[in-house]
N, C-alpha and C positions, 0 to 999 in steps of 0.2 A: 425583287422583280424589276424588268425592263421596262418604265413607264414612258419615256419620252426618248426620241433620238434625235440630234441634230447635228448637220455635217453638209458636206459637200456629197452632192450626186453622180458618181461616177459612171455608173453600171444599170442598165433595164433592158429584161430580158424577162417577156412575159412568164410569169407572174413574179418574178423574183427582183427584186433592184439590192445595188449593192450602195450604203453611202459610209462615207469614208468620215468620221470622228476621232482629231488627235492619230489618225498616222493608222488607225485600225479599220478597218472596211467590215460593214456589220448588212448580212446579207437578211435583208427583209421581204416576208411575201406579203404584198399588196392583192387588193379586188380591183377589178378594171375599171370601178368608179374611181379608183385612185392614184390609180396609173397616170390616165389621163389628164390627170390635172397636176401632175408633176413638172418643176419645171424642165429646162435645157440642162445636160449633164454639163459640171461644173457648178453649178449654182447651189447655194444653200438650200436644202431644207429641212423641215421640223414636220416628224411625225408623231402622231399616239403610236403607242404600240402594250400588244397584249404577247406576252412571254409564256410559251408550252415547254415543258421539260418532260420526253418521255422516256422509256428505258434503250432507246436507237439513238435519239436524237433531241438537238434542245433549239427549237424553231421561236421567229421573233415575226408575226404580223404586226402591219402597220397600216395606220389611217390617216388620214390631214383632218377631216370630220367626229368630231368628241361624238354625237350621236352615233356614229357609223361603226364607231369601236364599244360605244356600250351597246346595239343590237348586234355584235359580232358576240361579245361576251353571253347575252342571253342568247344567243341561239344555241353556242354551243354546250348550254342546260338541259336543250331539249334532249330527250332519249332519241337516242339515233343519230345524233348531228353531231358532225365531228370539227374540228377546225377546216379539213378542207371542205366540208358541203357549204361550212357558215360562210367560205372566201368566195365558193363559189355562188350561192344566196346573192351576198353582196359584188356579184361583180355582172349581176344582171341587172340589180336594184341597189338604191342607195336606200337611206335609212328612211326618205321622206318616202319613196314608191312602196316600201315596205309598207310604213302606217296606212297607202291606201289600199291596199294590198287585205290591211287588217279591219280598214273602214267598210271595203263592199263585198268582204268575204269572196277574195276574187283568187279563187281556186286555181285556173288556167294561168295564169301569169306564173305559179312559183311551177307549176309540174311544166312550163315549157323552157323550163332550165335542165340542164343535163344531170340527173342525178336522185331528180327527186319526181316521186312518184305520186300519184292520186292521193295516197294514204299518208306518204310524210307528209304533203304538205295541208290536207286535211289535218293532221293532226301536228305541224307547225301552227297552223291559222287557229285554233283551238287554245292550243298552249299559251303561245304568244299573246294571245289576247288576254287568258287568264294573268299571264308576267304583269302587261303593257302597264294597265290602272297611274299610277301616279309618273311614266316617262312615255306614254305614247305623244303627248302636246309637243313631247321633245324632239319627237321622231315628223312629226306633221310637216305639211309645206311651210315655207315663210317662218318654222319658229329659231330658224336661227337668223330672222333679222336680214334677209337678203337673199338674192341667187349667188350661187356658185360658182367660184371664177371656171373661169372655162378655159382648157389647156390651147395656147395658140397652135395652127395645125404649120406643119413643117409642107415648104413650097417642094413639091417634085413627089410628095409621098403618094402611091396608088392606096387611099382609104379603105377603098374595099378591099384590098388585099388583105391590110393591116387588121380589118373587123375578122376579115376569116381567118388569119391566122389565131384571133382573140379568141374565136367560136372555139378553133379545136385546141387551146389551150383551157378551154373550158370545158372539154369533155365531150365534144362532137369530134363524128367521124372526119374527116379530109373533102369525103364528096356531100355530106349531111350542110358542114358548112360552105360549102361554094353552092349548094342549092337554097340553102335558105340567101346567101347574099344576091342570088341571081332572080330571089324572087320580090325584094326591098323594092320598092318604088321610094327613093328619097330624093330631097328637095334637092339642086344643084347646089354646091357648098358644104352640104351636111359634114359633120365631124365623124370620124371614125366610130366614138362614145355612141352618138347618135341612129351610126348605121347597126351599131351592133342591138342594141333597143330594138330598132324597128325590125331586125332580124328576131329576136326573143319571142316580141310580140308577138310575129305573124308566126313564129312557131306552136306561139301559146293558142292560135286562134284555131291551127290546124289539128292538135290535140283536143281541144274543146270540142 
């Protein structure tokens, strides 16, 4: 198994990035939580990664976050959840929004993700909770010791573009996401990561 990569970043193209290890380019699909915090192509980095081999194809996800790749690995436990619903799971929430997710049985948050329904996620929040017992502390805010670097935002980029384009690689329509981003009210400055949250949100809030 492919547990760790480290290389040079040549290549991001939602959801996929390509990094280049020893002369060989190993194409990885990432969650938007980790997209973002990737650095400028060229640069080193070092992912977790969880290796699928199935009878079409033999797929390599990656995480910068050790929590983020083991609630990747238990979600796709759950029946029904596959590695893409787990990528897309984590690329509305990271592993910390998850645990609160799991704290106040906040239903609305995971069904205003594209994919998943009243009843998955009823019965992710169920499941998961039954897993969580001795790694949910691991999953909480603050237990890795700090916040999260935050990816520096590139000068001239339209963000909100960049989030809707994120939305409909996440499984929204073309006009689904340009109306949830038309409907954000976000701070001046906000980061892409950030508009794309407060897009989820308020989708969650309109399903609710």
């Amino acid at each position: 198994m492919i547990g760790q990569v480290r290389g040079k970043l040549i290549g991001k193209q939602m959801p996929d990035i390509l990094v280049e290890v020893g002369g060989i380019g190993y194409e990885i699909q990432v969650p938007m939580t980790t997209l973002y915090q990737l650095p400028e192509l060229g640069h080193e980095v070092t992912l977790l990664t969880h290796f699928v081999v199935r009878e079409d194809a033999q797929l390599l996800y990656g995480f910068l976050e050790p929590a983020d790749r083991r609630l990747f690995r238990e979600l796709i436990k759950v029946s029904g959840v596959g590695p893409r619903l787990a990528l897309t799971l984590l690329s509305g929430m990271d592993a910390s929004d998850f645990a609160r997710c799991l704290q106040r049985d906040d239903v609305s948050a995971l069904v205003a993700l594209p994919g998943v329904g009243r009843k998955t996620a009823e019965r992710l929040l169920v499941e998961m909770r039954d897993k969580a017992g001795d790694w949910l502390d691991e999953l909480s805010p603050g237990a890795a010791g700090g916040a999260k670097p935050v990816a520096q935002d590139t000068a001239g980029i339209d963000k909100r573009l960049e989030a809707e384009h994120a939305l409909v690689s996440l499984g929204y329509k073309l006009t689904e996401a340009a109306k949830l981003m038309a409907s954000v009210d976000a701070p001046e400055g906000a980061s892409t990561e950030e508009l794309i949250r407060l897009a989820l949100r308020f989708a969650g809030g309109n399903k609710g």
